[in-house]
Each structure stands twice: as structure tokens, then as C-alpha cells.
Biopython code that builds the backbone (N, CA, C, O; Angstrom):
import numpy as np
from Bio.PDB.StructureBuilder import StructureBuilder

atoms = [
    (1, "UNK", "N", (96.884, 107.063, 85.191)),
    (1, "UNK", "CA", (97.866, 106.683, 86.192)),
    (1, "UNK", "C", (98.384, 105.284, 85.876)),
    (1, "UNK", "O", (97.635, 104.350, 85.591)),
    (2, "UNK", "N", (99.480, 105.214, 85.932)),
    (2, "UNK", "CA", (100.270, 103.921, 85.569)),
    (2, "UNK", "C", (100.360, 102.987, 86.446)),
    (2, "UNK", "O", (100.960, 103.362, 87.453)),
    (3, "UNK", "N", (99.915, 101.648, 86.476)),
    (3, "UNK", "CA", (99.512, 100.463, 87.596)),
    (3, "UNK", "C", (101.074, 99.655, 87.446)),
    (3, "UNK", "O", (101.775, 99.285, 86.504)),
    (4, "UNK", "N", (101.172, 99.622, 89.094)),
    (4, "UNK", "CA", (102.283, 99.018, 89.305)),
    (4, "UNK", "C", (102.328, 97.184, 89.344)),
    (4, "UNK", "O", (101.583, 96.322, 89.810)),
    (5, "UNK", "N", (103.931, 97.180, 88.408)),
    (5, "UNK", "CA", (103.222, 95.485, 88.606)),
    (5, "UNK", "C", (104.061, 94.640, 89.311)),
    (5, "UNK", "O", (104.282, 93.516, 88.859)),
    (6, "UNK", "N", (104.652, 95.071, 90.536)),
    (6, "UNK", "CA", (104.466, 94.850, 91.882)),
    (6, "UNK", "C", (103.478, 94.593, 92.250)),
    (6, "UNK", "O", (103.117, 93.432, 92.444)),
    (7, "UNK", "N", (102.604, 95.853, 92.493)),
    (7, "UNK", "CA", (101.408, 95.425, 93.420)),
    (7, "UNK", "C", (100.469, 94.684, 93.041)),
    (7, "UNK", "O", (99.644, 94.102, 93.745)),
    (8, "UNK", "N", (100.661, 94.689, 90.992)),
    (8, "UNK", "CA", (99.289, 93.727, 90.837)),
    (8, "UNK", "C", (99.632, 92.269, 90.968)),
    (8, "UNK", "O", (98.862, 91.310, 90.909)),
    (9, "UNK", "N", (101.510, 92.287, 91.241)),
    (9, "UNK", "CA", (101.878, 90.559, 91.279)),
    (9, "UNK", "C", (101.555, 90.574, 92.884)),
    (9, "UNK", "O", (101.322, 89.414, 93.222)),
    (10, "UNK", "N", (101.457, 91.486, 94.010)),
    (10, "UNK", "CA", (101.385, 91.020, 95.520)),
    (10, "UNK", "C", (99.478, 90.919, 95.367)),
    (10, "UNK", "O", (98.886, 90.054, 96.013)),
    (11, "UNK", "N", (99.084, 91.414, 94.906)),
    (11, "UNK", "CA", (97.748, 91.565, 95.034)),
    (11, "UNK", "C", (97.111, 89.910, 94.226)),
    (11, "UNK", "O", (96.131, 89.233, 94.536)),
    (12, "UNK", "N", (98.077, 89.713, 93.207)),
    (12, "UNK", "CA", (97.497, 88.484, 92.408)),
    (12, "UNK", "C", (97.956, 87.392, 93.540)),
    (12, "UNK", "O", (97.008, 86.857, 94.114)),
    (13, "UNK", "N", (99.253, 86.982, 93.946)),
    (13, "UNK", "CA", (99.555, 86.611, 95.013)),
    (13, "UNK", "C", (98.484, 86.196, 96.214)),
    (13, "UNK", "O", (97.793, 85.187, 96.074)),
    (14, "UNK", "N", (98.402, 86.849, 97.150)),
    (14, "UNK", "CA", (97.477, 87.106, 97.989)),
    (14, "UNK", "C", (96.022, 87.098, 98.369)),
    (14, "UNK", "O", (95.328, 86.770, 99.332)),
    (15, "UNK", "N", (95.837, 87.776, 96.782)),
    (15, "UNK", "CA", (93.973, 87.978, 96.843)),
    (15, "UNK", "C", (93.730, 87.305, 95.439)),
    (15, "UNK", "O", (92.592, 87.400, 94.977)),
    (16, "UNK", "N", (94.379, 86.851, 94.952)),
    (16, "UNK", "CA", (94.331, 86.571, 93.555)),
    (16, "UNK", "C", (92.861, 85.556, 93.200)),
    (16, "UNK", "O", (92.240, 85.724, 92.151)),
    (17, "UNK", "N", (92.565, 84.818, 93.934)),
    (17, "UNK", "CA", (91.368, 83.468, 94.001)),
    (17, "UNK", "C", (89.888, 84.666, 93.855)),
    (17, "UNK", "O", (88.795, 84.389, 93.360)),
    (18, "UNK", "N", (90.306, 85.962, 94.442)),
    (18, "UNK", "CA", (88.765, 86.921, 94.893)),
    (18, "UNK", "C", (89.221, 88.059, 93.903)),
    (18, "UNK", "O", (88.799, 89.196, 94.112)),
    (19, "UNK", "N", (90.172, 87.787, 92.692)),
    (19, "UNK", "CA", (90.041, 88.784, 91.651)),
    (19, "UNK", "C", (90.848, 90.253, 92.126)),
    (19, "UNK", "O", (91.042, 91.326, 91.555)),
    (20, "UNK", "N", (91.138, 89.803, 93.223)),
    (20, "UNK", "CA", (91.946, 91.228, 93.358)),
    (20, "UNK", "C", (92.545, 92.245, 92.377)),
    (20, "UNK", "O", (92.230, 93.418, 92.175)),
    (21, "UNK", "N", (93.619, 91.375, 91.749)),
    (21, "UNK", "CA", (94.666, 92.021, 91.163)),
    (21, "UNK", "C", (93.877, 92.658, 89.739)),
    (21, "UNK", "O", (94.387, 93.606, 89.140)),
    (22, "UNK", "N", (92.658, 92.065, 89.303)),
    (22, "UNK", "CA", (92.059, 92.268, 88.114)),
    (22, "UNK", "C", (91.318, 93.727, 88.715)),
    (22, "UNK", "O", (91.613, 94.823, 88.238)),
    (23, "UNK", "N", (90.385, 93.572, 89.752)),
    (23, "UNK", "CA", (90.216, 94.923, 90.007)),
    (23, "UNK", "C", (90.922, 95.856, 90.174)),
    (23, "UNK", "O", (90.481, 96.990, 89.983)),
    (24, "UNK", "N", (91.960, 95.682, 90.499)),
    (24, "UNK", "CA", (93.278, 96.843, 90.612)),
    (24, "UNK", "C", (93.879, 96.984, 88.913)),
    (24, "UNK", "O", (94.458, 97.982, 88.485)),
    (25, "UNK", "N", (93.687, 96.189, 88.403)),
    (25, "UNK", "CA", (93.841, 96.734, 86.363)),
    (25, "UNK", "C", (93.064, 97.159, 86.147)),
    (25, "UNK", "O", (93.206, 98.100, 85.367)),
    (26, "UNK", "N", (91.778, 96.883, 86.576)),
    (26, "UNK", "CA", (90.175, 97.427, 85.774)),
    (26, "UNK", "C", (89.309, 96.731, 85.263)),
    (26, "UNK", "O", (88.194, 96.950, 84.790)),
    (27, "UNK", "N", (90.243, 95.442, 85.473)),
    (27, "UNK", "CA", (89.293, 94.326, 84.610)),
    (27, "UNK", "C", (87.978, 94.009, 85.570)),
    (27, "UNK", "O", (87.846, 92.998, 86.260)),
    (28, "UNK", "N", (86.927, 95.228, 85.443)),
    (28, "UNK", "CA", (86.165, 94.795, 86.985)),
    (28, "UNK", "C", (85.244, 93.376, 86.411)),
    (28, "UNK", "O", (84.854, 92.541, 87.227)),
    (29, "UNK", "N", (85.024, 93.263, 85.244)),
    (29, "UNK", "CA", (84.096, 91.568, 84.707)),
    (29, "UNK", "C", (84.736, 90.662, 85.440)),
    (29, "UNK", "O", (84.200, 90.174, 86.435)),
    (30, "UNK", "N", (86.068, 90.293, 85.006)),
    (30, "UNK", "CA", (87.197, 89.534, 85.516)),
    (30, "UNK", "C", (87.048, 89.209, 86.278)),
    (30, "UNK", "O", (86.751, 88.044, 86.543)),
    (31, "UNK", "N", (87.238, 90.432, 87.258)),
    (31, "UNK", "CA", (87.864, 90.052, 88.843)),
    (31, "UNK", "C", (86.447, 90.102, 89.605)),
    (31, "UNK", "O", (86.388, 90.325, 90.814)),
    (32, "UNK", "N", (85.311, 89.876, 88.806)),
    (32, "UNK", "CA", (83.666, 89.586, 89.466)),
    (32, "UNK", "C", (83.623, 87.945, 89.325)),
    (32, "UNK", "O", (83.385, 87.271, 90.327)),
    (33, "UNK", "N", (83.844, 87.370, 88.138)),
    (33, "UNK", "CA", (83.886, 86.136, 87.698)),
    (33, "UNK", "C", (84.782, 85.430, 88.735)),
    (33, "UNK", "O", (84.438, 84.345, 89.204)),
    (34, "UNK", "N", (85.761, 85.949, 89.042)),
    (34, "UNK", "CA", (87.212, 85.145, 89.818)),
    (34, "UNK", "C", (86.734, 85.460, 91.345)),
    (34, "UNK", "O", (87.245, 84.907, 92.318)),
    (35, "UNK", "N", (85.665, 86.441, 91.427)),
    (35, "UNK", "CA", (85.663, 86.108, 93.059)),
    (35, "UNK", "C", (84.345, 85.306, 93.197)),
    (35, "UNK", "O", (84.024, 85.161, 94.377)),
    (36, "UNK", "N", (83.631, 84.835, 92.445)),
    (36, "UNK", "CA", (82.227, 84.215, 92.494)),
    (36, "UNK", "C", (82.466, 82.423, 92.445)),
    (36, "UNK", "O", (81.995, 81.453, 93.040)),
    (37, "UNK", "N", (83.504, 82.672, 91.340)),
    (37, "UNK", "CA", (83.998, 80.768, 91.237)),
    (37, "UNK", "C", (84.137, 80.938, 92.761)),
    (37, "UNK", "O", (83.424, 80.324, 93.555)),
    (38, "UNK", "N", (85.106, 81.818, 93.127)),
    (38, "UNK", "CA", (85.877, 80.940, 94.323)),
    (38, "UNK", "C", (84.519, 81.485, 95.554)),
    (38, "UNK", "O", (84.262, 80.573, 96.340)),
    (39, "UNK", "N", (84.037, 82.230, 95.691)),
    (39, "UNK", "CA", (82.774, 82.397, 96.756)),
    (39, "UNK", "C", (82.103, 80.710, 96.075)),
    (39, "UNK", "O", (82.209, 79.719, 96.798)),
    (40, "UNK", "N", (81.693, 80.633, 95.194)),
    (40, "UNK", "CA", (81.054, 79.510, 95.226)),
    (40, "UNK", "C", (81.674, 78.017, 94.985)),
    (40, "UNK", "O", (81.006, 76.983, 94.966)),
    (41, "UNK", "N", (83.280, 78.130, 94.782)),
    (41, "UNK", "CA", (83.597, 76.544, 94.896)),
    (41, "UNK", "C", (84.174, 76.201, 96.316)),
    (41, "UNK", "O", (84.595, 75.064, 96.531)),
    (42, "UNK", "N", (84.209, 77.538, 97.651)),
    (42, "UNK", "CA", (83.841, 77.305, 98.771)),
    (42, "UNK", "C", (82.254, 76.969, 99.438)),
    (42, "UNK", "O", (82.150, 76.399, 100.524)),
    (43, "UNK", "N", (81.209, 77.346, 98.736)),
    (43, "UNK", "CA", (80.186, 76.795, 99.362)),
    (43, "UNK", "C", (79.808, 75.484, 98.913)),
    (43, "UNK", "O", (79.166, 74.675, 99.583)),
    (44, "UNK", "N", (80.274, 75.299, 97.640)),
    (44, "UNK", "CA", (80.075, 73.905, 97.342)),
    (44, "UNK", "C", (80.984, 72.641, 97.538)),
    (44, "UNK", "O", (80.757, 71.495, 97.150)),
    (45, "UNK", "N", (82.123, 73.145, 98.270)),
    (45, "UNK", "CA", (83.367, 72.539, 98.557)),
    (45, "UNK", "C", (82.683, 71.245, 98.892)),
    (45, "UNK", "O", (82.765, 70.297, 98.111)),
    (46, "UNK", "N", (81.871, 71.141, 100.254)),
    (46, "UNK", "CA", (81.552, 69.540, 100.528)),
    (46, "UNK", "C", (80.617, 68.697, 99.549)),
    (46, "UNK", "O", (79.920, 67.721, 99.825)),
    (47, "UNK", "N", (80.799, 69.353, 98.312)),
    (47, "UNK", "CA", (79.431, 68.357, 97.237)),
    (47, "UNK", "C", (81.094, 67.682, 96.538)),
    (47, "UNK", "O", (80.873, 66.536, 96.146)),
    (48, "UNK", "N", (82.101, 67.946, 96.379)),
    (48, "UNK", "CA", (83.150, 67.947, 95.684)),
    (48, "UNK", "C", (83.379, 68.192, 94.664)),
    (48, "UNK", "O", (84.354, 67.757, 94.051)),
    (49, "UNK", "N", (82.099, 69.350, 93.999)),
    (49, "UNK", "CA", (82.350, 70.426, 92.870)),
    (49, "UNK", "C", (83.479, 71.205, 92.865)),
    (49, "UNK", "O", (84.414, 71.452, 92.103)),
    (50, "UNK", "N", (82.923, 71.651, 94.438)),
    (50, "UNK", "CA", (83.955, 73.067, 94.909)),
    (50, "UNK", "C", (85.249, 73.233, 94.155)),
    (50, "UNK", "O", (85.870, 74.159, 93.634)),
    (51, "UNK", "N", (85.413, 71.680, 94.355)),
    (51, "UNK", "CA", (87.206, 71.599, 94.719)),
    (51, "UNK", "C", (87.882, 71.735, 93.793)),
    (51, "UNK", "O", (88.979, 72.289, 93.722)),
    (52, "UNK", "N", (87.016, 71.023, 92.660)),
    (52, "UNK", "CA", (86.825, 71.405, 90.875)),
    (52, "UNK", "C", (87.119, 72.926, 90.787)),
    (52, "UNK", "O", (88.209, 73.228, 90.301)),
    (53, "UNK", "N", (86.449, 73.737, 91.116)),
    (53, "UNK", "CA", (86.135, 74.912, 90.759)),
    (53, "UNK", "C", (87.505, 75.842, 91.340)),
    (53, "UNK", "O", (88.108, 76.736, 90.745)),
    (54, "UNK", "N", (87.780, 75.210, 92.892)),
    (54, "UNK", "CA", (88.795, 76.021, 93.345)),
    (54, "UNK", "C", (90.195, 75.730, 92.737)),
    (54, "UNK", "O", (91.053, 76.591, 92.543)),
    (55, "UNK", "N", (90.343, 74.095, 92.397)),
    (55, "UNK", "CA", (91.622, 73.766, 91.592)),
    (55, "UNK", "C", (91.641, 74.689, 90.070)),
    (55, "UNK", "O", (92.774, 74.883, 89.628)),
    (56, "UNK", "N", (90.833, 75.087, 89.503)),
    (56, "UNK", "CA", (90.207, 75.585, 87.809)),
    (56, "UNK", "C", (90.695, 77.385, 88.142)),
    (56, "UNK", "O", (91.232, 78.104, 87.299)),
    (57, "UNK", "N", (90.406, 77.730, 89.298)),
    (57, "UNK", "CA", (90.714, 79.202, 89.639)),
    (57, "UNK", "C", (91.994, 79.343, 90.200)),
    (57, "UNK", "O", (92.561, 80.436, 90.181)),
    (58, "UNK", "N", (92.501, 78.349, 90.695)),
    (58, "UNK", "CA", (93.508, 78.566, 91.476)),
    (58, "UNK", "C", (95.059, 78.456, 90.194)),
    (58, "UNK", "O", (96.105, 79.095, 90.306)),
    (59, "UNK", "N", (94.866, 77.903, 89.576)),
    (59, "UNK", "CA", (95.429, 77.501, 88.026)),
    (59, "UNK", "C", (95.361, 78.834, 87.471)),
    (59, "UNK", "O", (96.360, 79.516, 87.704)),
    (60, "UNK", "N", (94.642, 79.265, 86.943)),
    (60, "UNK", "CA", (93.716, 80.551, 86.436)),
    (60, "UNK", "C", (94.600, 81.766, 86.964)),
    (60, "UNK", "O", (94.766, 82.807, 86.329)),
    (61, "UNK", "N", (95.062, 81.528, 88.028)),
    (61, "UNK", "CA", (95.833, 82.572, 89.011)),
    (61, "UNK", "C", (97.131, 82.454, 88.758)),
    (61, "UNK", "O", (97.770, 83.375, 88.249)),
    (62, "UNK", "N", (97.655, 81.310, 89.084)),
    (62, "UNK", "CA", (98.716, 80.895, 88.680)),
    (62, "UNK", "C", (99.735, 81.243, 87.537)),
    (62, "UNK", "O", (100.951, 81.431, 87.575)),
    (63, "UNK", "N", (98.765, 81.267, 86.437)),
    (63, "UNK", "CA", (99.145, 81.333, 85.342)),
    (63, "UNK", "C", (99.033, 83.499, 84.924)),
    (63, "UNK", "O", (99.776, 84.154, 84.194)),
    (64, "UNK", "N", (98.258, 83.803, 85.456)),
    (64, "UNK", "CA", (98.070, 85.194, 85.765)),
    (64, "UNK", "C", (99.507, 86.092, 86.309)),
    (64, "UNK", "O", (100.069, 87.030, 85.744)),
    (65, "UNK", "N", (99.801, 85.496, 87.452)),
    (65, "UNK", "CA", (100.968, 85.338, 87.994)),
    (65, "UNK", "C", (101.874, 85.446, 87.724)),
    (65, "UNK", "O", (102.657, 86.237, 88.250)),
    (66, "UNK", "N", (102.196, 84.505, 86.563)),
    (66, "UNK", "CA", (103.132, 84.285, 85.841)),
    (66, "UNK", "C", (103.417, 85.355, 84.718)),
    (66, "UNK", "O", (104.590, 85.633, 84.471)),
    (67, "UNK", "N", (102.368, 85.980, 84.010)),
    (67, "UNK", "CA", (102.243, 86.706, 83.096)),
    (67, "UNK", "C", (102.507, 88.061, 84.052)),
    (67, "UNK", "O", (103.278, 88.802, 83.441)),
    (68, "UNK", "N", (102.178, 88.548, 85.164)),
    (68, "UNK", "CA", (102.307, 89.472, 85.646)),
    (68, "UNK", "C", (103.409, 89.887, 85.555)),
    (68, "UNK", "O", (103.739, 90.932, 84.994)),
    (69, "UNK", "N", (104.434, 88.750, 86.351)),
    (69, "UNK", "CA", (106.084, 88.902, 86.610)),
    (69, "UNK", "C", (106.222, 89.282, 85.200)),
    (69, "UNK", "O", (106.383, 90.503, 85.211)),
    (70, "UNK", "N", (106.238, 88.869, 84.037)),
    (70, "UNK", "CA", (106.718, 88.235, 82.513)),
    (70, "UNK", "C", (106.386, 89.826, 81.760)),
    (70, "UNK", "O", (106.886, 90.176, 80.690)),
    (71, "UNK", "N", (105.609, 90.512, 82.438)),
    (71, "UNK", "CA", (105.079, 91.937, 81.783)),
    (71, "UNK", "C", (104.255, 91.491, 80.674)),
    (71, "UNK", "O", (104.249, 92.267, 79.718)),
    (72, "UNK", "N", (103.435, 90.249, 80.541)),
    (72, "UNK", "CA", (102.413, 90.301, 79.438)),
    (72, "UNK", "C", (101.129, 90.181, 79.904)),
    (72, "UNK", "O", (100.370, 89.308, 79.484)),
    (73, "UNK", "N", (100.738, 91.220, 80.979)),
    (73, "UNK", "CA", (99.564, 91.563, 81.537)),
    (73, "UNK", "C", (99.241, 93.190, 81.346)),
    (73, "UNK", "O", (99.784, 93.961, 82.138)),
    (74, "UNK", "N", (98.511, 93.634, 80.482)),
    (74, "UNK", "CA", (98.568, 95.108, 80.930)),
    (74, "UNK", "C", (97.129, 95.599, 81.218)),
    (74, "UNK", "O", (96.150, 94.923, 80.901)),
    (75, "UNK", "N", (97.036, 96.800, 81.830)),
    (75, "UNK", "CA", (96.005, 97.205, 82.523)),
    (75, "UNK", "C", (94.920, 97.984, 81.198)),
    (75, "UNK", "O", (95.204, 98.490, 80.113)),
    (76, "UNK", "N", (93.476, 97.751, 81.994)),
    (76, "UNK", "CA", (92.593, 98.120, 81.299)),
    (76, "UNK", "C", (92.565, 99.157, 79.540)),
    (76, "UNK", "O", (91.955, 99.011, 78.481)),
    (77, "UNK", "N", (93.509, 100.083, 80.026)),
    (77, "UNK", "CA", (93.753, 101.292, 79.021)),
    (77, "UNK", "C", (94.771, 100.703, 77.994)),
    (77, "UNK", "O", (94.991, 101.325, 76.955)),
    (78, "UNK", "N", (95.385, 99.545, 78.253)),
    (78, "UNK", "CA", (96.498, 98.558, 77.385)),
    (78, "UNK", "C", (97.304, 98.972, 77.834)),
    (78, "UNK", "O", (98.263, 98.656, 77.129)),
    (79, "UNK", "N", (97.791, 99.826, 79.030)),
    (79, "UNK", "CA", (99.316, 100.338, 79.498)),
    (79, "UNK", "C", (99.637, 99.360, 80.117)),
    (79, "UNK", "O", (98.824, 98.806, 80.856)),
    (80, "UNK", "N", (101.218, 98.798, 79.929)),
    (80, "UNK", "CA", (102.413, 98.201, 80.476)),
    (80, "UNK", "C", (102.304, 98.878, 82.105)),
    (80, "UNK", "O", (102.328, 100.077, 82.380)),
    (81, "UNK", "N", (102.217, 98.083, 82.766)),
    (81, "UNK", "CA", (102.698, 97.682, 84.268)),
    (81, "UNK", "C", (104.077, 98.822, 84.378)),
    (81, "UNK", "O", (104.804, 99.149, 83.440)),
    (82, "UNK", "N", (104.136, 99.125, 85.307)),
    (82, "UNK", "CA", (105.670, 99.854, 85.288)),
    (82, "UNK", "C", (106.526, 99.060, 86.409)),
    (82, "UNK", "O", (107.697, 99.370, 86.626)),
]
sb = StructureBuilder()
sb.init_structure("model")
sb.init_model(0)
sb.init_chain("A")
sb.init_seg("    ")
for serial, (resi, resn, name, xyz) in enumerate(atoms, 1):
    if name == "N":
        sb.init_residue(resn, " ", resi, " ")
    sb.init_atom(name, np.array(xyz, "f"), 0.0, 1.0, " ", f" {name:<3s}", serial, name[0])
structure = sb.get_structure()
């Protein structure tokens, strides 16, 4: 089934910090890694790691984002976004 990349740019958008959009490609490593930074650069937010961690993911997304719109993101199987 062919992954829309609409939804993986509203999903990167939105949920993007908790890996959303990566679980919706398949990238389930990915989008485990991207929701753990950010689960944990919210618990460590008041040491002022966190903030490190959430600026490093939030970038990370950003740039994801960008590639989404750009069509040089494709899903698990290497298929193009439609």
C-alpha cells in the first residue's frame, strides 16, 4: 500500500517530536529513538539537558519535514510517497 505524503508531512508536523510520521513509513527503530529523546528530554527538561535534547529532536524534525514536502523521504519498502 502506497503511504501518503500528506499524511506523513501532517503526522511529521504534529506528532513529529514522538516519531509519528516514521511509524506511519515503518521506520519503527526511528520513530522508537524520536519518541524516547523527546519522553526523556521532557523529564530531564529541569536539569537543562532536556532542552539540549528537545532543541537536537526538534531540528531532526524539521529537517524531516522538509524532505517530506521535497519527496526525498520514502517509506520502508523504498516507495515514493504519493
Amino acid at each position: 500500500m502506497k503511504k501518503s505524503k500528506v499524511v506523513a508531512a501532517l503526522l511529521c508536523f504534529f506528532l513529529g517530536m514522538f516519531g509519528g510520521h516514521r511509524f506511519y513509513l515503518g521506520y519503527t527503530t526511528i520513530g522508537i529513538v524520536q519518541l524516547a529523546l523527546t519522553i526523556v528530554g521532557f523529564i530531564t527538561l529541569i536539569l537543562g539537558v532536556g532542552l539540549l535534547m528537545l532543541i537536537g529532536v526538534s531540528i531532526w524534525v524539521f529537517i524531516e519535514f522538509i524532505l517530506i514536502l521535497t519527496g526525498n523521504i520514502k517509506d520502508v519498502k523504498g516507495n515514493k510517497l504519493s
